[in-house]
C-alpha positions as CSV (number, residue, x, y, z in Angstrom):
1,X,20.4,8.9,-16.9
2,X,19.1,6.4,-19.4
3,X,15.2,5.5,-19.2
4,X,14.1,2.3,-17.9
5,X,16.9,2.7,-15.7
6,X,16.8,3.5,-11.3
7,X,20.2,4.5,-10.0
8,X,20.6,4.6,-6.6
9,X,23.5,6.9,-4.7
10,X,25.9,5.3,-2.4
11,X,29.3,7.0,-1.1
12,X,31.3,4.2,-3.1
13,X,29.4,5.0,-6.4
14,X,26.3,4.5,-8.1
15,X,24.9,0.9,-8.4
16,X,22.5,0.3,-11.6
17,X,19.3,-1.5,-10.9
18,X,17.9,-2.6,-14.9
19,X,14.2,-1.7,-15.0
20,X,11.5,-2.8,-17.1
21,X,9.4,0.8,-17.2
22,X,10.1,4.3,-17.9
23,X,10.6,6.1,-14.4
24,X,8.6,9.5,-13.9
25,X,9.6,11.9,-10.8
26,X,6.4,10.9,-9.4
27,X,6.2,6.9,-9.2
28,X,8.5,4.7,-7.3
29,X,9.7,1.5,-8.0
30,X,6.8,-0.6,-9.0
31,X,8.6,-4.3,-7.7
32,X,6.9,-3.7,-4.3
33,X,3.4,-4.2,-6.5
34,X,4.5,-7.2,-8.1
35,X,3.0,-10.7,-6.5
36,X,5.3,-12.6,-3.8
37,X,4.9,-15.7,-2.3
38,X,5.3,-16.1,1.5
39,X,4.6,-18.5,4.5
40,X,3.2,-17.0,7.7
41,X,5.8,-18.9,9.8
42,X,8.7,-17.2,8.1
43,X,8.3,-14.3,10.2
44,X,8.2,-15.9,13.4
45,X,10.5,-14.8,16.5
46,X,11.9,-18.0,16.5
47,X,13.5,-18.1,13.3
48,X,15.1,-14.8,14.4
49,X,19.5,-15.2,15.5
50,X,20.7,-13.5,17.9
51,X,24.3,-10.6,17.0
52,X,25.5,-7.8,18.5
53,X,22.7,-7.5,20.7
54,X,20.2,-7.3,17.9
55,X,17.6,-10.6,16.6
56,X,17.7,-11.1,13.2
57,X,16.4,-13.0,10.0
58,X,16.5,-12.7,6.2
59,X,14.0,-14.3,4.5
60,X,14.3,-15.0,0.3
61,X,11.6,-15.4,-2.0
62,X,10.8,-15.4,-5.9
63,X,8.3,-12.8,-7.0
64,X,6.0,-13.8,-9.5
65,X,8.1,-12.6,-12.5
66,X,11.1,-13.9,-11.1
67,X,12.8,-11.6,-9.4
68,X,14.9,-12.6,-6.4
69,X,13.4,-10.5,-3.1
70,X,15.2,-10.5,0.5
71,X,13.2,-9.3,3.6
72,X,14.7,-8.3,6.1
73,X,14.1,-8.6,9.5
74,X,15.7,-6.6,12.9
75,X,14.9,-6.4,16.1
76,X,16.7,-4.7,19.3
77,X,17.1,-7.0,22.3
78,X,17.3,-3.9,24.3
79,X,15.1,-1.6,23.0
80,X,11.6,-2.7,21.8
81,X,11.1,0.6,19.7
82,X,14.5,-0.2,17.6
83,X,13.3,-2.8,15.1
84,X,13.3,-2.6,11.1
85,X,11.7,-4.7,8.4
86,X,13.3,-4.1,5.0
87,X,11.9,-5.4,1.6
88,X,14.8,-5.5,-0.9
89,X,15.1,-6.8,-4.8
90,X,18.6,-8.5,-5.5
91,X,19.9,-6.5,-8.3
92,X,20.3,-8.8,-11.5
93,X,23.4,-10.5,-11.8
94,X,24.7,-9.5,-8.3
95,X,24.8,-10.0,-4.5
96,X,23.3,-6.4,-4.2
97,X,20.2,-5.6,-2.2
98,X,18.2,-2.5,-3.8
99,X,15.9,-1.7,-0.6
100,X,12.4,-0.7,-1.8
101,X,10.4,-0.3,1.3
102,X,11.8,0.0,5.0
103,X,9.4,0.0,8.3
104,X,11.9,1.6,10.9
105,X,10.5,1.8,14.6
106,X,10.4,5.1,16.9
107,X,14.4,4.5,18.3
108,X,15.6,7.4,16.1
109,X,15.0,10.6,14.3
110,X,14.8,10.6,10.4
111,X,15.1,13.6,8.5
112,X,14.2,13.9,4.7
113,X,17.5,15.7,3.5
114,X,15.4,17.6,0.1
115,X,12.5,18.7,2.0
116,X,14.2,19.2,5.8
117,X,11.0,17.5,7.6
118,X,12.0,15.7,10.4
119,X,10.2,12.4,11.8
120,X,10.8,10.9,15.3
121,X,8.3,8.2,15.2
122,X,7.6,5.2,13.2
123,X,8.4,5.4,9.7
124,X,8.2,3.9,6.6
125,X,11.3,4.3,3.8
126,X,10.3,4.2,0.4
127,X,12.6,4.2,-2.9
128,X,11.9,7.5,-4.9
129,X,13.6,8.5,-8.1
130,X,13.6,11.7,-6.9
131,X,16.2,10.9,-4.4
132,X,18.2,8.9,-6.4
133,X,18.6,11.3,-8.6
134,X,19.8,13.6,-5.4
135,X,22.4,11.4,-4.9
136,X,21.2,9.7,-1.7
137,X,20.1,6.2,-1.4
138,X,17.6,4.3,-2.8
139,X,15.5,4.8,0.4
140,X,16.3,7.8,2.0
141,X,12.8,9.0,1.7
142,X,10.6,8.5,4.3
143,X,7.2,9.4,5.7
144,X,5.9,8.8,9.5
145,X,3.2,6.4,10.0
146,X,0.6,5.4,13.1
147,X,-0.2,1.7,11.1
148,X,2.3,0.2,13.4
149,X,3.9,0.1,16.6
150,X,5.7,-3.4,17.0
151,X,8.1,-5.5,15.0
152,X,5.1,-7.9,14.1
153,X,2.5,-5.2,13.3
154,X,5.6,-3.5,10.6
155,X,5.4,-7.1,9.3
156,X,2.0,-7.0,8.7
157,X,1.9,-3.4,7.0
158,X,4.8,-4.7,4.6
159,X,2.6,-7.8,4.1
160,X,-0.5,-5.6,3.0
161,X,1.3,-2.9,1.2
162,X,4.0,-5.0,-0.9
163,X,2.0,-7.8,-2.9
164,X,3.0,-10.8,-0.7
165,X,0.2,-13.5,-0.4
166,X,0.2,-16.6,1.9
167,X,0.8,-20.0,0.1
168,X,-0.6,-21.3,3.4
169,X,1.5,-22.9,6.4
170,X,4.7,-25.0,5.8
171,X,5.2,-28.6,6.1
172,X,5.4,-29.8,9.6
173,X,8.7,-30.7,10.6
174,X,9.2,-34.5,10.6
175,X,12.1,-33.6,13.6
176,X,9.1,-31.8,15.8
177,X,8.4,-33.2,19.3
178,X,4.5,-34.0,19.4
């Protein structure tokens, strides 16, 4: 694999995600550290569709050297505990989503497929070379968590752990009833 370089494994092939530093077995992708703009009321229920019985939103923002970001968000209207908030980098040049960070809820287990753990409780995915290099996707990896046990608090722990900072509230809408 050529340095500078984070391969991800997917059942159709590999996709190429261009990176500016030299991976080691022991870091992950550093885009989660890099600064992101966000507004609080991005993340509100409301802005959430409803499809196939799930709430959804994806929210886009620019990172602070440019890079395109999605989040993510997914919610269960049946069961409360089946929600995920995903933090993903478009890949350079394409309509790909490399997910770097994923806050899953406690509606499944997980099981890490190199190390045979098992989790069946809130967890948090994370992008590893290590499983790349396996062959498995970018965020196989994951390790339970207690910082979280709602939709809105996985928000908030994505918030704190990923670099985004509040740019403050967004215009009011002229089109709002007083």
């Amino acid at each position: 694999m050529p340095m500078g370089v984070w391969v991800c494994g997917s059942k159709g092939g590999k996709r190429v995600l261009p990176h500016p530093h030299t991976p080691t077995p022991k870091r992950t992708i550093i885009f989660p550290e890099w600064p992101k703009p966000y507004h609080r009321d991005w993340f509100q229920p409301s802005r959430m569709s409803v499809r196939f019985r799930h709430r959804r939103a994806d929210i886009d923002t620019t990172g602070a050297k440019g890079n395109q970001f999605v989040v993510k968000l997914r919610k269960s209207e049946i069961n409360p505990l089946d929600f995920s908030v995903i933090l993903g980098v478009i890949v350079p040049g394409t309509n790909m989503v490399f997910r770097l960070r994923r806050y899953n809820g406690k509606s499944h287990q997980h099981k890490n497929k190199l190390t045979g753990d098992t989790i069946y409780d809130f967890h948090i995915h994370t992008a590893t070379l290590r499983y790349q290099q396996n062959g498995f996707k970018e965020d196989t990896y994951a390790e339970q968590t207690d910082r979280y046990s709602t939709l809105a608090g996985a928000i908030n722990c994505m918030i704190d752990d990923c670099a985004f900072h509040d740019i403050g509230p967004s215009l009011p809408s002229l089109f709002k009833s007083p």
